[in-house]
OpenMM code with the backbone's topology and positions (N, CA, C; nanometers):
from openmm import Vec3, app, unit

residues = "UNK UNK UNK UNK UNK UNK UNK UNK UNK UNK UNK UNK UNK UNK UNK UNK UNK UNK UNK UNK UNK UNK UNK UNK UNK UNK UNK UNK UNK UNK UNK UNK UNK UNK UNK UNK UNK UNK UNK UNK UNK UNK UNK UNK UNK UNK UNK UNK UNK UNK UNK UNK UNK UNK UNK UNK UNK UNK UNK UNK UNK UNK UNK UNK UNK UNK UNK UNK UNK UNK UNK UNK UNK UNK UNK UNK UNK UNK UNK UNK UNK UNK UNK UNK UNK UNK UNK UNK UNK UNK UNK UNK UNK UNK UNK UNK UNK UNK UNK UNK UNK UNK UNK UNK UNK UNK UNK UNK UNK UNK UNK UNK UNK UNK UNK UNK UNK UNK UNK UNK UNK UNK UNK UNK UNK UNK UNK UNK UNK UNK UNK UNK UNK UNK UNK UNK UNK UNK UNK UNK UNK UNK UNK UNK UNK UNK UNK UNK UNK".split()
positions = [
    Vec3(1.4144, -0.5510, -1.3049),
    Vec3(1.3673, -0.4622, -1.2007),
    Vec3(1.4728, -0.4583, -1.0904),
    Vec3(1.5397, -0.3376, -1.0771),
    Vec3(1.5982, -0.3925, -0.9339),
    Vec3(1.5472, -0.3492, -0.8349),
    Vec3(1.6434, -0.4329, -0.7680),
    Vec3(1.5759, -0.4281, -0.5575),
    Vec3(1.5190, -0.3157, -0.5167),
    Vec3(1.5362, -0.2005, -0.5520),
    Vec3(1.4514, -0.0826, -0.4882),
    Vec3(1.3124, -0.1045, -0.5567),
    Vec3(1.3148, -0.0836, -0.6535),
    Vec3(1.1766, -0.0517, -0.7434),
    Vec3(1.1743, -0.1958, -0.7037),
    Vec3(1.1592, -0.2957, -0.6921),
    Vec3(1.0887, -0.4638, -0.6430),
    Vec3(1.0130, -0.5008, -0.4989),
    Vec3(1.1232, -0.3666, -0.3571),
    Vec3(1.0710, -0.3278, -0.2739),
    Vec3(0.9782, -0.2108, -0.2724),
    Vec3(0.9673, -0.0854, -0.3492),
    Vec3(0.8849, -0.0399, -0.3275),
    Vec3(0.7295, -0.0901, -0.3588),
    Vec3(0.7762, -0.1759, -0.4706),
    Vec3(0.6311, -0.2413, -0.5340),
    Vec3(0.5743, -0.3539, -0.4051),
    Vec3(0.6670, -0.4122, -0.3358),
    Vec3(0.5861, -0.4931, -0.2482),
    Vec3(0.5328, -0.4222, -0.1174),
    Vec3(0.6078, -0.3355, -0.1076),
    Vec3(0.5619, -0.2583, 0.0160),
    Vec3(0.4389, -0.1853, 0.0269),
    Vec3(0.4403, -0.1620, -0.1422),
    Vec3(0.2425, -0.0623, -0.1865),
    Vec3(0.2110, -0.1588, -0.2026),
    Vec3(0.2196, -0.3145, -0.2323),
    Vec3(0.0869, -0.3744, -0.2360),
    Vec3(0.0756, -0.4539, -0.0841),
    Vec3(0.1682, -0.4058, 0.0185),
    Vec3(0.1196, -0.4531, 0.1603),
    Vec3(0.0575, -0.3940, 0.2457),
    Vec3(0.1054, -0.2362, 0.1793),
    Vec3(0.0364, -0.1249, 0.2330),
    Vec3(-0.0797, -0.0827, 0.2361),
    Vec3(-0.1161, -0.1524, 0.1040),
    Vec3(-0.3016, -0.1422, 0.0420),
    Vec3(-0.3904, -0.2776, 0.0603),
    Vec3(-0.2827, -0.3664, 0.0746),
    Vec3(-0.3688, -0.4929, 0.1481),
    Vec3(-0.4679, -0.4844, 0.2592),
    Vec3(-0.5864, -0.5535, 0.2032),
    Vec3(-0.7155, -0.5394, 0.3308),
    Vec3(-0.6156, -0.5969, 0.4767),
    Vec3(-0.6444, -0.5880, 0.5470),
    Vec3(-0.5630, -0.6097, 0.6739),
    Vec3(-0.5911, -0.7878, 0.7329),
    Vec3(-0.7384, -0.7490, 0.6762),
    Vec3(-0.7854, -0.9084, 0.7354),
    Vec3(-0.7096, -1.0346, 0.6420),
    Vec3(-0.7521, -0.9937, 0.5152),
    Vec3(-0.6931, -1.0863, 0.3693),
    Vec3(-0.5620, -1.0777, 0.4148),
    Vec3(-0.4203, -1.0303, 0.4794),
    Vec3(-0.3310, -1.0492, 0.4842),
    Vec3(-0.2813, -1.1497, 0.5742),
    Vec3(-0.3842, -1.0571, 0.6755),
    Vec3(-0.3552, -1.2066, 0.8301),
    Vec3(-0.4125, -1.3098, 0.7578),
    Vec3(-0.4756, -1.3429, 0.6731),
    Vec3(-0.5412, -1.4681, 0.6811),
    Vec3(-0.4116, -1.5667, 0.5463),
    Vec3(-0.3644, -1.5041, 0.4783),
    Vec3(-0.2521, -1.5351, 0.3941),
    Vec3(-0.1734, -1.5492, 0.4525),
    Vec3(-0.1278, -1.4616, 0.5358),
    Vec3(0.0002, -1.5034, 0.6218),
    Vec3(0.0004, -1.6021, 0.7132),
    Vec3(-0.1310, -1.6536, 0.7851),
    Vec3(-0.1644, -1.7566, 0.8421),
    Vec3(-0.1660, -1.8982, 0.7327),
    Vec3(-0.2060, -1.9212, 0.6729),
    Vec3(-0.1581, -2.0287, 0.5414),
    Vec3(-0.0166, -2.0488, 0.4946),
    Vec3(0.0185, -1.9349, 0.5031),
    Vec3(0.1659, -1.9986, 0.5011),
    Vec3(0.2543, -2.0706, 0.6089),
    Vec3(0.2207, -2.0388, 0.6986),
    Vec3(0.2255, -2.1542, 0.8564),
    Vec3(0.4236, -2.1041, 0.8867),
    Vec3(0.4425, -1.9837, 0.8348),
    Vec3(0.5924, -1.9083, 0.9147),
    Vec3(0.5768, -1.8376, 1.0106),
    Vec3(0.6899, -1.8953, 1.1339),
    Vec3(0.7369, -1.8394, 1.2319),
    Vec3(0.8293, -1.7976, 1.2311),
    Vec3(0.8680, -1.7117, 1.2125),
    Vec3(1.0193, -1.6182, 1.2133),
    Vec3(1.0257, -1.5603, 1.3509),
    Vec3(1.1352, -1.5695, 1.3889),
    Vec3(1.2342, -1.5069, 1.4964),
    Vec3(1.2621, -1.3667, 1.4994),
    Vec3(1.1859, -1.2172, 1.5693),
    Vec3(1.2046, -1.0963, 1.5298),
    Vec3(1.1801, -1.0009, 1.6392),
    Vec3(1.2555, -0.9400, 1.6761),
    Vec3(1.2213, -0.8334, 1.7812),
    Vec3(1.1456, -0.7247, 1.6878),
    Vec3(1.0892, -0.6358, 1.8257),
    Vec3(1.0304, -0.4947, 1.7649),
    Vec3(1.1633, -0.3989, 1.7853),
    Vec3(1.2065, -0.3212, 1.6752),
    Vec3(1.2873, -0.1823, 1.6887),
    Vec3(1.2039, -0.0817, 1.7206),
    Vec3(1.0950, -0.0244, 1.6639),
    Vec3(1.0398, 0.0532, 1.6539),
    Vec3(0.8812, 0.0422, 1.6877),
    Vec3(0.7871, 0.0068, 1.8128),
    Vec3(0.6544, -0.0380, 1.8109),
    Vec3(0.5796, 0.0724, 1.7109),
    Vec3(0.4527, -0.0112, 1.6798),
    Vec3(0.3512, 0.0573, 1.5923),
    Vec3(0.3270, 0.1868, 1.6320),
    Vec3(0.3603, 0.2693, 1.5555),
    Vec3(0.3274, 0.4065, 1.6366),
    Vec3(0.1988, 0.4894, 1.5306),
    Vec3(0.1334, 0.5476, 1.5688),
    Vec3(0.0442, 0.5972, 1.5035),
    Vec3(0.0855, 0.7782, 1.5140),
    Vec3(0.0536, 0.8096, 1.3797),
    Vec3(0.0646, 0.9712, 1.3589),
    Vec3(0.0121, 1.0222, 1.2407),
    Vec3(0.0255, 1.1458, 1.1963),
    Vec3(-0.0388, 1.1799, 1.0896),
    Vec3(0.0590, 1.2556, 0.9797),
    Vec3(0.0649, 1.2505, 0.8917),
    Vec3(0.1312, 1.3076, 0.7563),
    Vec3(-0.0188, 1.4371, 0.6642),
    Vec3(0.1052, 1.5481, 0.6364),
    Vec3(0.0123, 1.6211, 0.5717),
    Vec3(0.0304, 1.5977, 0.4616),
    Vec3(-0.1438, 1.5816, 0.3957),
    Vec3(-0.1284, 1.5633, 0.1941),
    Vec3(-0.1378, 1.6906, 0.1476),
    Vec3(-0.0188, 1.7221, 0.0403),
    Vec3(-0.0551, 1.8276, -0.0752),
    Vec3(-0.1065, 1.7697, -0.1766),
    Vec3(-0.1603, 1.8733, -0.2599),
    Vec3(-0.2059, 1.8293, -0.3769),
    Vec3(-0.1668, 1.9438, -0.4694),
    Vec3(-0.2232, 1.9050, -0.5882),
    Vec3(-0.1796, 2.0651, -0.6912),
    Vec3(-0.3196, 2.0559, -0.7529),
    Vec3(-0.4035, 2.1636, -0.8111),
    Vec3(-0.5163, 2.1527, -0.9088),
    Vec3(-0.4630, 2.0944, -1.0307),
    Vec3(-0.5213, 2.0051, -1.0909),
    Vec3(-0.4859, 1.9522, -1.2368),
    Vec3(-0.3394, 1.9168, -1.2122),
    Vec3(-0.2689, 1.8578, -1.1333),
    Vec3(-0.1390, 1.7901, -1.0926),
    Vec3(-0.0576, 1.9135, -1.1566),
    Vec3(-0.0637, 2.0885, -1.1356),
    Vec3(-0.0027, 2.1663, -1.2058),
    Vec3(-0.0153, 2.2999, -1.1216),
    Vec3(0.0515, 2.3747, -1.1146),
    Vec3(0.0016, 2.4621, -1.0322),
    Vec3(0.0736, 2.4780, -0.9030),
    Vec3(0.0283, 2.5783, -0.7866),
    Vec3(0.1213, 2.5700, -0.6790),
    Vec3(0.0771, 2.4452, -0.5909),
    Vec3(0.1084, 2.4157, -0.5083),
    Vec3(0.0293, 2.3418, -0.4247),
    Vec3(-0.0116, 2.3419, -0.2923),
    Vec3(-0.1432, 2.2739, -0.2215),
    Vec3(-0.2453, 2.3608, -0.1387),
    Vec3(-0.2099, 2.2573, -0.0073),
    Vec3(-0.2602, 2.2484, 0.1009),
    Vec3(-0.2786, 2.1355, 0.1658),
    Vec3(-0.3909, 2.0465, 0.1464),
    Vec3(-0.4136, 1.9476, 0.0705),
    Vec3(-0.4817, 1.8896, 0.1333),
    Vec3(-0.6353, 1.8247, 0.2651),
    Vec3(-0.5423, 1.7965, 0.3179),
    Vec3(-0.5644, 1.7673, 0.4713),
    Vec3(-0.4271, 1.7122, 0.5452),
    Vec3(-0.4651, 1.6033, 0.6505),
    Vec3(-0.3722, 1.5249, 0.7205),
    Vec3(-0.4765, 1.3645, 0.7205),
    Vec3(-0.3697, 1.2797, 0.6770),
    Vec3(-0.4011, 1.1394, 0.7178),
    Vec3(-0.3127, 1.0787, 0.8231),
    Vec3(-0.3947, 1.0124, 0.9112),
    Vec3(-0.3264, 0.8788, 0.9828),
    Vec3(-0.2486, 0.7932, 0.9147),
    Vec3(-0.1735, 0.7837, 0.9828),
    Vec3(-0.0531, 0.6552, 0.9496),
    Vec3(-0.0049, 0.5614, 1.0354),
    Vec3(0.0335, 0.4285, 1.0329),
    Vec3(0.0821, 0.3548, 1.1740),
    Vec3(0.1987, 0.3627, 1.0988),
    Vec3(0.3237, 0.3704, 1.1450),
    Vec3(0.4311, 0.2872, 1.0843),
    Vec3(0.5002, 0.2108, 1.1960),
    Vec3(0.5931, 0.0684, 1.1576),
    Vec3(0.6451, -0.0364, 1.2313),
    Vec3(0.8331, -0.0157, 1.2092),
    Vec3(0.9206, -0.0818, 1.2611),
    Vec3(1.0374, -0.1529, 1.2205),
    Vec3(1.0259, -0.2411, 1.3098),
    Vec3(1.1018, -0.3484, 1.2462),
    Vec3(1.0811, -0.4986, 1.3291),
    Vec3(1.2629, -0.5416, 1.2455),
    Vec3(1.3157, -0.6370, 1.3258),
    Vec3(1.4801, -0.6960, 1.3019),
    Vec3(1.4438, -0.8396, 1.3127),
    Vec3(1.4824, -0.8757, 1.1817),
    Vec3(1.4981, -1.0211, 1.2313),
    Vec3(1.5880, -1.0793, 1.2794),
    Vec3(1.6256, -1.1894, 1.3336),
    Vec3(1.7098, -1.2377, 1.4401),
    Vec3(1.8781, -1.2503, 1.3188),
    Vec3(1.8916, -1.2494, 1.1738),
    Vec3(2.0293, -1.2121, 1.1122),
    Vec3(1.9993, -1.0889, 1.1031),
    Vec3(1.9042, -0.9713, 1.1321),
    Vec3(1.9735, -0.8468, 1.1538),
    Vec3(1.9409, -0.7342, 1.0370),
    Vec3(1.8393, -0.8230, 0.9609),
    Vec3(1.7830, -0.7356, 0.8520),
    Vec3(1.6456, -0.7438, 0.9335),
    Vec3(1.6420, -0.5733, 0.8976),
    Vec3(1.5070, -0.4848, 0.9369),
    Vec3(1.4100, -0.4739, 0.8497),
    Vec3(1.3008, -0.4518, 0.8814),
    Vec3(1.1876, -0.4653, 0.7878),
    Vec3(1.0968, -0.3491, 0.8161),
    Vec3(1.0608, -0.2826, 0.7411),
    Vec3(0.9967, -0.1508, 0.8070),
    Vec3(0.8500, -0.1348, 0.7093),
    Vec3(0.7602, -0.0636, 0.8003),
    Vec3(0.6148, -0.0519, 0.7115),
    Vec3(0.5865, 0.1336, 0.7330),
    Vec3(0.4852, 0.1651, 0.6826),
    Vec3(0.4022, 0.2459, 0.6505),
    Vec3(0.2626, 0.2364, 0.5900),
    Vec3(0.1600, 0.2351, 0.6739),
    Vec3(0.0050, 0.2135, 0.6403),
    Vec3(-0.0241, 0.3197, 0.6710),
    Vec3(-0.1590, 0.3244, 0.6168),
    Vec3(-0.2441, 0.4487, 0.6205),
    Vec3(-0.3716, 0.3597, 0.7303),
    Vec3(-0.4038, 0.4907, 0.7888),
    Vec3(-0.4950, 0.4006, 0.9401),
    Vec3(-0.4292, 0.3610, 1.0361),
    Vec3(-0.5165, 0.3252, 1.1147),
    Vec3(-0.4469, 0.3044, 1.2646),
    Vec3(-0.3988, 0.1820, 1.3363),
    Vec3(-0.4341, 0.0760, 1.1955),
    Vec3(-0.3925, -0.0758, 1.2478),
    Vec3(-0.2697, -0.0776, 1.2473),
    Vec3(-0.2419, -0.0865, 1.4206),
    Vec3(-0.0944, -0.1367, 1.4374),
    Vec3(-0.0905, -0.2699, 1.4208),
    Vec3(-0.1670, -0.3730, 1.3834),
    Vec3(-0.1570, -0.5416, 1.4004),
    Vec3(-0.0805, -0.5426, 1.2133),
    Vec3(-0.1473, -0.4216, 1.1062),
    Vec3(-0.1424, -0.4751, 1.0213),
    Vec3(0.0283, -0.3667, 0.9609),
    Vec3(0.0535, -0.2945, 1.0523),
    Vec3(0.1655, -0.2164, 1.0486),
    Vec3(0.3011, -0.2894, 1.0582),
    Vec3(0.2449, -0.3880, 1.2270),
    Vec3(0.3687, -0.5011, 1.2280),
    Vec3(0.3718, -0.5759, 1.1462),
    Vec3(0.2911, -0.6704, 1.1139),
    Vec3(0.2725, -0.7388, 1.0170),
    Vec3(0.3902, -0.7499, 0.8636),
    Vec3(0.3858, -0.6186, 0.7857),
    Vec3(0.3772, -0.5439, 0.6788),
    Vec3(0.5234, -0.6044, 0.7188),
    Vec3(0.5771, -0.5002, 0.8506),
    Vec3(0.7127, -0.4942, 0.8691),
    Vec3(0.8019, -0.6457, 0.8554),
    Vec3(0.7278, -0.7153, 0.9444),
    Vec3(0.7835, -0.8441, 0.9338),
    Vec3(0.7933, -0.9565, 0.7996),
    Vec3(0.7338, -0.8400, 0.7460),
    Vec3(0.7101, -0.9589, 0.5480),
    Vec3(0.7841, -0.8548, 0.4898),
    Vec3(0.8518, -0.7331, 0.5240),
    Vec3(0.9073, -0.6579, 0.4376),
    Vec3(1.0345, -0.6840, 0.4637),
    Vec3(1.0869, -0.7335, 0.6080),
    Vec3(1.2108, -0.7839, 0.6415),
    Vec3(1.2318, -0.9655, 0.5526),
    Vec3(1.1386, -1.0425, 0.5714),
    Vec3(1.1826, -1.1573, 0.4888),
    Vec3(1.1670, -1.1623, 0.3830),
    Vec3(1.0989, -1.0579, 0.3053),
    Vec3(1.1251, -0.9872, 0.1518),
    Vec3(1.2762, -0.9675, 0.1724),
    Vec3(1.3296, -0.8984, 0.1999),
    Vec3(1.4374, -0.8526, 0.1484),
    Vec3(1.5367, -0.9732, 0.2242),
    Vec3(1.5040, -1.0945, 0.2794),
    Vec3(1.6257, -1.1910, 0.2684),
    Vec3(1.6033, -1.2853, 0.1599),
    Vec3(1.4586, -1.3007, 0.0787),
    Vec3(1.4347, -1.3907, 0.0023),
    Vec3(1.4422, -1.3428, -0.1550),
    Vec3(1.4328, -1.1534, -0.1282),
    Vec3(1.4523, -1.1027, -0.2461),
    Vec3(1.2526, -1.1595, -0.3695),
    Vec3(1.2845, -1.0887, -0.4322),
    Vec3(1.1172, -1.0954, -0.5150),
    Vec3(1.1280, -1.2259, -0.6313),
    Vec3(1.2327, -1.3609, -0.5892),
    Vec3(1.2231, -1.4597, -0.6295),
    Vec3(1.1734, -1.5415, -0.5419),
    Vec3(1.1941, -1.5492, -0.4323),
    Vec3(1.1573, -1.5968, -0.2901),
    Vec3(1.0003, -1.6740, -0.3305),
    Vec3(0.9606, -1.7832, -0.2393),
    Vec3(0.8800, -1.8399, -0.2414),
    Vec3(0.7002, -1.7215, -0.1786),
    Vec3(0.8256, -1.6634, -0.0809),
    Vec3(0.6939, -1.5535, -0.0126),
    Vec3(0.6460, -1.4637, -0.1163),
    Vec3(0.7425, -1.4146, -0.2286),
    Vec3(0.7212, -1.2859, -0.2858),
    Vec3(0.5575, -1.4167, -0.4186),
    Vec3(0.6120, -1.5460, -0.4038),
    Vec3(0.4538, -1.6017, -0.5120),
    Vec3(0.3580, -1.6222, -0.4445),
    Vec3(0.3661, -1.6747, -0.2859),
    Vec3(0.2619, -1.7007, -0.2448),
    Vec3(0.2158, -1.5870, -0.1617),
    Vec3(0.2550, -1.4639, -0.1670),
    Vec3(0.1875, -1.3775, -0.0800),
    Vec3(0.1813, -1.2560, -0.1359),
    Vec3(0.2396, -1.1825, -0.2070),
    Vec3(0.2533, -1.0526, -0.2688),
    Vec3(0.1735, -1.0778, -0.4084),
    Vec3(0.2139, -1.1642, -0.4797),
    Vec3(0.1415, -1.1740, -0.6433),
    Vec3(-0.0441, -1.1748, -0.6036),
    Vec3(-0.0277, -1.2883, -0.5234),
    Vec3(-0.2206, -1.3004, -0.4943),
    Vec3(-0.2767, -1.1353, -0.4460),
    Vec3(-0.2075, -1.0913, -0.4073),
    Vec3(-0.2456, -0.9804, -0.2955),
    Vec3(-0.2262, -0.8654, -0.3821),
    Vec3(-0.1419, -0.8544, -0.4765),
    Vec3(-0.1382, -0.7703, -0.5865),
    Vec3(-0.2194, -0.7644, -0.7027),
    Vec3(-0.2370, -0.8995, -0.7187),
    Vec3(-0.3928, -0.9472, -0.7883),
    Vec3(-0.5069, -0.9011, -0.7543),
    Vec3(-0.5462, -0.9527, -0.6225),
    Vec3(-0.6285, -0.8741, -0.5326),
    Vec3(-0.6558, -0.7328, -0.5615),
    Vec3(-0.5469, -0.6503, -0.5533),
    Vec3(-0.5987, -0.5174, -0.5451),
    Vec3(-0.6224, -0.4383, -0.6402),
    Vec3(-0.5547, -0.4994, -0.8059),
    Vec3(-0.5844, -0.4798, -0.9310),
    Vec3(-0.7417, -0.4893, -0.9874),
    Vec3(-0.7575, -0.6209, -0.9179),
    Vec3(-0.9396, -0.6618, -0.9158),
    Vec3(-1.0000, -0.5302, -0.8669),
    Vec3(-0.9935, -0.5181, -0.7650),
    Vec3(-1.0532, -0.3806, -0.6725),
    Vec3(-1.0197, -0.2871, -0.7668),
    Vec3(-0.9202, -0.2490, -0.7794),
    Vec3(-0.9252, -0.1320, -0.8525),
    Vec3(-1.0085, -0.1112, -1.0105),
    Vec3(-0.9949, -0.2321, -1.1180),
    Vec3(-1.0800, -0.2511, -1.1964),
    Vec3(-1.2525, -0.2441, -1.1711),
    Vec3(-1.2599, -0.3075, -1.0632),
    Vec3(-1.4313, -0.2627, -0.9962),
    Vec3(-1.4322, -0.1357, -1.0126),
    Vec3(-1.3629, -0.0839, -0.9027),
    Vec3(-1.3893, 0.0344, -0.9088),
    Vec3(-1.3893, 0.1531, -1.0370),
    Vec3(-1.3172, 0.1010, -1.1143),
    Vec3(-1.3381, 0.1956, -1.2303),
    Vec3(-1.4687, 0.1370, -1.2783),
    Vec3(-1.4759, 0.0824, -1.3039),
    Vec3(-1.6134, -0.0052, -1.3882),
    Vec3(-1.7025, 0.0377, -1.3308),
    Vec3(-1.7663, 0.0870, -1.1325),
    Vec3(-1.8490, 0.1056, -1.1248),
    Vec3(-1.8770, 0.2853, -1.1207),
    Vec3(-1.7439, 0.3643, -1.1584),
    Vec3(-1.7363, 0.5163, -1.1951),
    Vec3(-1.7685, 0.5085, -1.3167),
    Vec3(-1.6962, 0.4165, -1.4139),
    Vec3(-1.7310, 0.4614, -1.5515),
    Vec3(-1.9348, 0.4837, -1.5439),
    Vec3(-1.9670, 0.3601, -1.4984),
    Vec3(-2.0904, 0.3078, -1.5285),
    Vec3(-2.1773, 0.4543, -1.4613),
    Vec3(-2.1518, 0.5160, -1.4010),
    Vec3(-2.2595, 0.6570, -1.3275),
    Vec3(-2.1459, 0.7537, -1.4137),
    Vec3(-2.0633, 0.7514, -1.4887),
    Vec3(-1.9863, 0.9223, -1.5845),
    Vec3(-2.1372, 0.9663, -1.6336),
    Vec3(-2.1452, 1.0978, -1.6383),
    Vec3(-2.1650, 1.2192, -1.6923),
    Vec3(-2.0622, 1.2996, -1.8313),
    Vec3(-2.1210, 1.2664, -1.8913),
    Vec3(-2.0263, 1.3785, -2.0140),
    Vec3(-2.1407, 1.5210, -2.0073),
    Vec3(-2.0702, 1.6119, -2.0002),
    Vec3(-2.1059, 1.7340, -2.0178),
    Vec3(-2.0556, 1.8051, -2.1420),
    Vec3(-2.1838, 1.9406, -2.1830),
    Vec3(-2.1313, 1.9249, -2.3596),
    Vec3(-2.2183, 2.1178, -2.3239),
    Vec3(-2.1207, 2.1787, -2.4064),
    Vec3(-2.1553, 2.3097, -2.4274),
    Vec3(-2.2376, 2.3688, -2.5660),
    Vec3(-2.3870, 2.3977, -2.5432),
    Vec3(-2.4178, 2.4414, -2.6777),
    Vec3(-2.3772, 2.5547, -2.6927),
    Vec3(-2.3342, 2.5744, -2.8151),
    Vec3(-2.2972, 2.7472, -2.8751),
    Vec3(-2.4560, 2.8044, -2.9403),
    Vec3(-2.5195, 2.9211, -2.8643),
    Vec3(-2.6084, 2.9987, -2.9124),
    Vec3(-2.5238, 3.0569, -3.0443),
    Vec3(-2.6670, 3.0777, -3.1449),
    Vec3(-2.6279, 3.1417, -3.2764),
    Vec3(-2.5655, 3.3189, -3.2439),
    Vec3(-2.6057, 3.3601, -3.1030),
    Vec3(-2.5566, 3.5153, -3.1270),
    Vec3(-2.3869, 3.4723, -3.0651),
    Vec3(-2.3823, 3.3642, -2.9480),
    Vec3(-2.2278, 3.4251, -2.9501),
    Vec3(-2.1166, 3.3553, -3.0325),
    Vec3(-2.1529, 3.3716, -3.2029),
    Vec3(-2.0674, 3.2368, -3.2698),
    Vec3(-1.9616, 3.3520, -3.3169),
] * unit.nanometer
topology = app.Topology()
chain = topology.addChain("A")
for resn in residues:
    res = topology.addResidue(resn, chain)
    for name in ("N", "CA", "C"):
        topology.addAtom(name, app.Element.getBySymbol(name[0]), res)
């Protein structure tokens, strides 16, 4: 895997991390890092397109909230986030584990004790959640009348 595709993967599973479950992981790991703010939490909104059937032209959407962060650590690598919502606590946050991601790289002790659980985490969730769509599906089924065969 390299470093891009290793960062984008940690950055969606920090991005989708419950906010609370993160502070509370990141608190267990008992790191203080040294880091100014570049950029404070700023909150704004991004417009979603979509396409019908992922095909087609495409429509707007709507607009979602976003916080995004940059934060520098004290050697000078930046760490930057993008969440959806308005938590700036969990915007900085993101930023400051996305900057010692990329000095520890996705061998790093942080990338086992904080990204794998948390990626775990959200695999679970997402398996619920299919399990509890499958469980209410509807199949719908067309009879053919004998006149229009």
């Amino acid at each position: 895997m390299t470093m891009q595709t290793a960062r984008q993967r940690w950055l969606s599973v920090l991005a989708h991390s419950d906010p609370a479950q993160l502070r509370h992981r990141w608190r267990q790991l008992g790191l203080h890092p040294a880091w100014q703010t570049v950029r404070a939490p700023e909150i704004g909104l991004a417009r979603l397109q979509g396409r019908m059937g992922g095909t087609g032209s495409r429509f707007v959407l709507g607009d979602m909230t976003i916080t995004r962060a940059v934060i520098r650590l004290d050697d000078g690598t930046c760490g930057y986030s993008y969440v959806m919502g308005r938590d700036k606590a969990h915007a900085e946050l993101c930023a400051l584990i996305d900057g010692l991601l990329l000095q520890q790289g996705e061998t790093g002790a942080l990338h086992q004790q904080l990204i794998a659980p948390l990626a775990a985490d959200r695999a679970e969730r997402l398996q619920q959640r299919a399990r509890e769509v499958a469980a209410s599906r509807v199949d719908f089924f067309t009879l053919v009348r004998g006149d229009n065969a």
